[in-house]
N, C-alpha and C positions, 0 to 999 in steps of 0.2 A: 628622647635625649635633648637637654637644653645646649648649646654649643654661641660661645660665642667668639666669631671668626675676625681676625683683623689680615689686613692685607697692605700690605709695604709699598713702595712709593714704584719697585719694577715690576710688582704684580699687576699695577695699573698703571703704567707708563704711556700704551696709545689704544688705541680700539681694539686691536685685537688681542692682547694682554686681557681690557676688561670683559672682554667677549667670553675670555674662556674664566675670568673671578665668575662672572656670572654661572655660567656654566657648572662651576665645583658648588655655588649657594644654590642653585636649582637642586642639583641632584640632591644635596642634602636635606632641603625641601622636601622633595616628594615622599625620600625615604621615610620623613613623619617628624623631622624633628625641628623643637625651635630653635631658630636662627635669629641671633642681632649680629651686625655686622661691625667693624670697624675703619675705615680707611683714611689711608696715609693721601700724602699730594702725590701728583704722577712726577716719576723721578724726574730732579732735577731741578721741580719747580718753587722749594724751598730756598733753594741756595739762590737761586736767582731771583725770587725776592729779595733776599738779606741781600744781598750786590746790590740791587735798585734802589731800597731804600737808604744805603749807604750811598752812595752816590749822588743823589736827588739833596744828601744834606747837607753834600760839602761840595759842587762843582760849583762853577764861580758861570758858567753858562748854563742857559736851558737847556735841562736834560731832558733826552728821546724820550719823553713816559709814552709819547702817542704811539712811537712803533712797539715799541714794548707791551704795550696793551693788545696791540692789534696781536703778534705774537704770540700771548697769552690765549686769545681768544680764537686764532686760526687752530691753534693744539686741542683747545677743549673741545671746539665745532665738530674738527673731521671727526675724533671720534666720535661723539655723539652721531654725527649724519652717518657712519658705518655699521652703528650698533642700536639706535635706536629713531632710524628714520620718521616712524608715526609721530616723535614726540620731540621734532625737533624745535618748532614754533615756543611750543608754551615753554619746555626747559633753556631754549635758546633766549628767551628773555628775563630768565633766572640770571642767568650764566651771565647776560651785557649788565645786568643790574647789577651783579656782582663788581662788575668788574667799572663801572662807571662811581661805584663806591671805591674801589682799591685808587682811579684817575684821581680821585679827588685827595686822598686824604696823601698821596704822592705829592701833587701838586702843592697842597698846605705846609709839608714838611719840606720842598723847595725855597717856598716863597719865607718862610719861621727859618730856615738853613738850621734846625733845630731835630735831629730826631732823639726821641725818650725811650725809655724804655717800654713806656705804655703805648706809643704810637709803632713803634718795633713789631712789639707784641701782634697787635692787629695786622699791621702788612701781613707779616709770615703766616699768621691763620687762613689769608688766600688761597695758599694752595689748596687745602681741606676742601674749602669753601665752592671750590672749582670743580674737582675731582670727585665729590659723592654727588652733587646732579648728574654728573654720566653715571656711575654705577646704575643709581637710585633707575635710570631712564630705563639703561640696558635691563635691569631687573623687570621693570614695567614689562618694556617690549616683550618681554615671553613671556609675559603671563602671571608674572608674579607681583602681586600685590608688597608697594613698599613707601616708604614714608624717609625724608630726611631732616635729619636732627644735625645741629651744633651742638656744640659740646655744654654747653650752656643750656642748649635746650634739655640736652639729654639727665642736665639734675649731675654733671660736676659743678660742683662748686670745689675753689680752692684759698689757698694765702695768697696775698697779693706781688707774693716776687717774679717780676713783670720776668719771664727766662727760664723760672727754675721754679714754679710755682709746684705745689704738692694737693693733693684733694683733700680736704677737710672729714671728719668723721660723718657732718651731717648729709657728704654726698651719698651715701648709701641708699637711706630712705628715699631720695628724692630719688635716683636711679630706679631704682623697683618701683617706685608710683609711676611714674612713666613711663621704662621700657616693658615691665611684663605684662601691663594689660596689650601693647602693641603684637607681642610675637606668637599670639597664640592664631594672628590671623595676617598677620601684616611682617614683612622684612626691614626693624628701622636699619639707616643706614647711616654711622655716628660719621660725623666728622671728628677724624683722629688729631692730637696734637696739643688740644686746647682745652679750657675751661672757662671758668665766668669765677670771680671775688663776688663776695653777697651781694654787691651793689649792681653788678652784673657788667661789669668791667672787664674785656675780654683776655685772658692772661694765656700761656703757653706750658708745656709742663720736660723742655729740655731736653735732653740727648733722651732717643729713645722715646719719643713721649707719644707718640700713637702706641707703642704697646704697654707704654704703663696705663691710657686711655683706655685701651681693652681690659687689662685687668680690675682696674678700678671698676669700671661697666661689670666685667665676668663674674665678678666677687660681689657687687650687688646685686645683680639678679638671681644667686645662686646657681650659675653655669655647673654643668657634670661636666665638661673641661673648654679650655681657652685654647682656642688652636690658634698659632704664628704664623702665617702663609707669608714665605720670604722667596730666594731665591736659591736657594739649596737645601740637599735633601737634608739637614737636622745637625745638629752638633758634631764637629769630626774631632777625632783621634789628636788632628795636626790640619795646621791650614795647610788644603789642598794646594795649590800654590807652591810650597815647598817640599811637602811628601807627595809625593806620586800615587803612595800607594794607603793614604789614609784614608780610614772609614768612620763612617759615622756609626755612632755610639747609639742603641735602642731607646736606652734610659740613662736618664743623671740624677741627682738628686737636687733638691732648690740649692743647697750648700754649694755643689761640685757645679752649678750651674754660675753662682754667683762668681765662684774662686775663677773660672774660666774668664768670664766677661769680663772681671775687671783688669784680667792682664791680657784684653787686646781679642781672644776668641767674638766670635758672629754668634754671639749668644744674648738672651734677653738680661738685660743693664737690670743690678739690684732692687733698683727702686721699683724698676717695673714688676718682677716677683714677688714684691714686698705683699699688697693685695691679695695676690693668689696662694699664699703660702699663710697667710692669717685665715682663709677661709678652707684652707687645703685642697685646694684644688688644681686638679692635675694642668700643667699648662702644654700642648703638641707645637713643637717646630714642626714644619712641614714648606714640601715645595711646590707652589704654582706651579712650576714648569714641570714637576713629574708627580701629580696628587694621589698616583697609588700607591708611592711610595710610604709607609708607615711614620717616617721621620722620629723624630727623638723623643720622647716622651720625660719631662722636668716635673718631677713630684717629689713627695716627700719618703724618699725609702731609706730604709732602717734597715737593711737585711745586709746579711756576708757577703759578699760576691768571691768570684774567686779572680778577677781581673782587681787586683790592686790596684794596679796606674789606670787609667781613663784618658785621659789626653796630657798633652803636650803644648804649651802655648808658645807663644812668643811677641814682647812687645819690643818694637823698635826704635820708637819716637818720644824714647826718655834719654835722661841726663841724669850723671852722677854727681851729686853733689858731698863731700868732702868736710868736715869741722873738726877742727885736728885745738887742740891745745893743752896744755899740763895744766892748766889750772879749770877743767873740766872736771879731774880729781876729786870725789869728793864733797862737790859742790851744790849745795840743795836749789832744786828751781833752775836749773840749767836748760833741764830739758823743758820745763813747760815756757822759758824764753825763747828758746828759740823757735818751737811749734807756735807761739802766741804770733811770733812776730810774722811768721809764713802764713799762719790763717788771716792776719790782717792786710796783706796782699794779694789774699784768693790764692793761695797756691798749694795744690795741692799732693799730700806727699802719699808716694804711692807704697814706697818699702821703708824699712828702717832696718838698722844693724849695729847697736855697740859693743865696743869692744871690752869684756873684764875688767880693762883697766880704767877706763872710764874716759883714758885721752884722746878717742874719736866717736865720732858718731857719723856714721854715713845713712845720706838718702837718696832715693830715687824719685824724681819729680819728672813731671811733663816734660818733652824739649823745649814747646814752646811757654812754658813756664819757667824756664832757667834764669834768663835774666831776671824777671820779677824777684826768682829765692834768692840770686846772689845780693841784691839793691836792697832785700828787705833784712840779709843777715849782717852786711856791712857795719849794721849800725851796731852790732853783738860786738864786732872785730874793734871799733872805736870806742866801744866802752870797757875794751880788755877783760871782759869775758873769755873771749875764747883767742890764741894764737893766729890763725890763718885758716880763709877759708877756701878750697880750690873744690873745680868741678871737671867734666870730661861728659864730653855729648856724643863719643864714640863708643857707648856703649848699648847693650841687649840685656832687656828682664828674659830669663827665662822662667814658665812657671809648671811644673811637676801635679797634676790634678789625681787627686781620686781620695773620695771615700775610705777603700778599702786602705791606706793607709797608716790608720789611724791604729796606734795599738799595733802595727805589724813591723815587728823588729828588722833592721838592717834594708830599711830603703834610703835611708838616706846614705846610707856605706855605698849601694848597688850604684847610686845617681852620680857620686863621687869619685867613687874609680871608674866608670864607663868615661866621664870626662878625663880623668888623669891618664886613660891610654890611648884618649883619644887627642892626645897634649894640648887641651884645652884649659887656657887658666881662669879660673873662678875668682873673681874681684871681689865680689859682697853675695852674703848668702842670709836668707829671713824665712823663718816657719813659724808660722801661725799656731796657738795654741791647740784649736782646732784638729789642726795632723793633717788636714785634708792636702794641703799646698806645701811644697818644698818650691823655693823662686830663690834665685839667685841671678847675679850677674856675669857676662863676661862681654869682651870685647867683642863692636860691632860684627866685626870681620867675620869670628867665632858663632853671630847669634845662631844662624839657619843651620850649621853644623850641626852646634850642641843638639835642638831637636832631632834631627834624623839619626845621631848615635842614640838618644834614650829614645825615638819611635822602636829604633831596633833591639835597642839593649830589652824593654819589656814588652818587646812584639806584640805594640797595641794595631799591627796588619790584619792576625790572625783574628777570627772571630771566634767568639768562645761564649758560652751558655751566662749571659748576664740577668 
C-alpha cells in the first residue's frame, strides 16, 4: 500500500510527540508499505514567526532576533538530543545553518523596516525548515532509512501569490519524478506548507497548507489513501467542547467534508481536498495521540445512508451584515455591485439570503472582516443605490451537514420547529443547492444551544450502521 502520511504542527510539538510520529511511520514501514511523509512546524512556531517578523519591520528599537534565535534553536536541540542522539553533530549544524539564514534575512527586514510579502513568505517557511531535520533524524536513529525535501525540492511548483499560493498542473510530473523513485527504499520527509514559483522563489500555500501540501504530493504519486495525523480522533458529530457526548463520524463524503470546514468544523479546508478528490483518493483523519483508533475516512460516496444528518457545526466569529433598500427593487447588477465591491476589499462573504421582494439582501462575513464590508459598501449608500446599510457582530452561523439530505423531504420543517420549541429565533437562513447544508443564523447567545437541540433532535449520539 502506498500511504501518504502528514502530520500537524502538535503531532510534533517536542521530542516525544516526534518520538511516537516516528514510531506510527515505523510500524507502517515494516508492515511493507510506501511511506512519504509530510510535516507541519512544531506548534506554535509559525505564529511566532509571523509576530517576529512583524515586529523586526515596524519597532523603532533593536529587536531581540538573538534571543529569539537562541529560543528557536534550544526547542529544536532538545528534541533532537532526546530522540536522535547519534546524529546530533551533523543535523545540529543543519538546523544552526538554518537558522543563521532565518538571523539574517530578520535583521535585513529590520534594517529595510520593510517586510513584503515575498520576504513573509520565507520567514514563515522556518518553521517546516526546523521541524523535518528532527523527524528526518528521529527516523534515521531507528533504522529507517530517510531523506529531507523542501517543498520546492519535492517538484511543487506554484502561482506566485506570496500567502495563498496554489500548485500548478505541471507540479505533478515533477512530484512523481522525484518522490516515487525515493519510497521504494527511503522515507522522504516533505517540508509542509510551502512551494517554489518557476523561478524557484519560495511562496507559502495558506490556511491549512501542510495538508493541501500532502494532498498535492498524495495525488501525484498516486497514494491508495492520504492519512491527516492531527489531534483527534476524526470528524465529530459536534464540537466536543460543547456536546459532551459527540462522536465522531466513520465516513464523510469530500462534499459533507467541505460543507463542515467551511463553517468552522476541524476538518480539512476545500482546497486542500481539492487534489484528492480529482484523483479520488480516499483522504484518513486520524489521531497521533490514539493511532488505533480507525478515524474518519473523507471519500467520494455515493451511497444511501440511513443517518441523514451528519454533524452539526457551529461558527462563532461572524458578523451580520444588513443592505436594506426599496430601490434594490428590480434593479439589474445590484447584486454583482455590491459582491464587486467586497471582493475588491478581500472580503469574504460566507452565507447570503434575499428576500422575494428583492428589498434586502443579508450576509454573513468574517468578524474580523466587518469593518472592511461596511467601508467597502458605504460607497453603494453614497451613490443611492441602496437605503442603509446596518450589521450586528452578536451573531452564530449555525450549519446542518449531511449527505443524506438531499432529496429527503421535511428536514428542513424537523431543523425549524426543534428551534421554535426550543424559543430560539432564527435571523437568516441559506441552503445550498446541493441539499447537503441547511445554515442559518441566530443570536450569539443562542449559537451553542441551537447545536445541542438539533445533536438531539437527530440523535447524531447514537451510532448507527453508516
Amino acid at each position: 500500500m502506498r500511504l501518504l502520511m502528514k502530520f500537524g504542527g502538535t503531532s510534533v510539538g517536542d521530542g516525544e510527540r516526534i518520538r511516537n510520529v516516528a514510531g506510527i511511520i515505523g510500524e507502517s514501514h515494516r508492515q511493507g508499505n510506501e511511506v512519504a511523509v509530510v510535516v507541519s512546524a512544531m506548534s506554535g512556531v509559525t505564529d511566532q514567526l509571523i509576530g517576529m517578523a512583524t515586529e523586526v519591520s515596524t519597532c523603532i528599537t533593536k529587536p531581540l532576533i538573538d534571543p529569539y534565535i537562541a529560543s528557536l534553536r534550544e526547542r529544536h536541540m532538545r528534541a533532537l538530543e532526546q530522540e536522535a542522539p547519534s546524529l546530533v553533530h551533523d543535523v545540529g549544524e543543519h538546523i544552526d545553518s538554518r537558522l543563521e539564514n532565518l538571523r539574517n534575512i530578520l535583521t535585513a527586514i529590520y534594517n529595510l523596516r520593510e517586510l513584503t510579502p515575498r520576504s513573509r513568505d520565507y520567514v514563515i517557511s522556518f518553521g517546516e525548515r526546523l521541524s523535518s531535520y528532527v523527524l528526518c533524524a528521529a527516523l534515521r536513529e531507528r533504522g529507517l532509512p530517510s531523506v529531507v525535501l523542501d517543498g520546492c525540492e519535492a517538484g511543487i511548483v506554484t502561482t506566485p501569490q506570496h500567502g495563498e499560493a496554489l500548485a500548478l498542473p505541471s507540479s505533478e510530473a515533477r512530484i512523481k519524478g522525484r518522490i516515487v523513485p525515493l519510497i521504494g527504499t527511503t522515507i522522504p520527509v516533505i517540508m509542509g506548507y510551502m512551494g517554489c514559483t518557476e523561478e524557484g522563489i519560495t511562496t507559502t500555500l495558506g490556511r491549512s497548507g501542510s495538508d493541501y501540501s500532502a494532498t498535492i504530493v498524495g495525488a501525484a504519486i498516486d497514494a491508495d489513501e492520504i492519512w491527516i495525523w492531527t489531534d483527534v480522533d476524526g470528524v465529530m458529530t459536534a464540537d466536543p467542547r460543547i456536546i459532551g457526548d459527540a462522536r465522531v463520524i466513520p465516513s464523510v463524503s469530500y462534499l459533507e467534508a467541505m460543507e463542515l470546514s467551511f463553517f468552522g468544523a476541524k476538518v480539512l479546508h476545500p482546497r486542500a481536498l481539492d487534489p484528492a478528490m480529482r484523483k479520488n483518493i480516499p483522504v484518513r483523519v486520524k489521531n497521533t495521540f490514539n493511532p488505533s483508533h480507525p478515524g474518519t475516512l473523507v471519500h467520494r460516496d455515493e451511497r444511501v445512508h440511513s443517518r441523514v444528518v451528519k454533524s452539526i457545526t457551529i461558527h462563532q466569529n461572524v458578523a451580520l451584515v444588513n443592505i436594506n433598500g426599496i430601490r434594490l427593487i428590480g434593479r439589474p447588477g445590484v447584486a454583482k455591485t455590491i459582491f464587486s465591491a467586497l471582493a475588491e476589499s478581500d472580503v469574504n462573504v460566507m452565507m447570503i439570503s434575499q428576500g422575494s421582494s428583492e428589498a434586502n439582501i443579508s450576509l454573513i462575513v468574517e468578524k474580523a472582516q466587518l469593518d472592511a464590508a461596511l467601508h467597502a459598501l458605504n460607497g453603494i449608500v453614497k451613490d443611492g443605490i441602496v437605503r442603509e446599510i446596518t450589521s450586528d457582530r452578536e451573531v452564530a452561523a449555525v450549519a446542518v451537514v449531511g449527505a443524506g439530505m438531499a432529496g429527503t423531504p421535511g428536514i428542513s420543517g424537523k431543523i425549524f420547529t426543534a428551534m421554535g420549541k426550543a424559543g430560539i429565533n432564527i435571523i437568516m437562513i441559506s441552503q445550498g443547492s446541493s441539499e447537503v447544508n441547511v445554515s442559518f443564523v441566530v443570536k450569539a447567545q443562542d449559537g451553542k444551544r441551537a447545536v445541542q437541540v438539533l445533536h438531539d433532535e437527530f440523535r447524531l449520539a447514537e451510532a448507527v450502521d453508516e
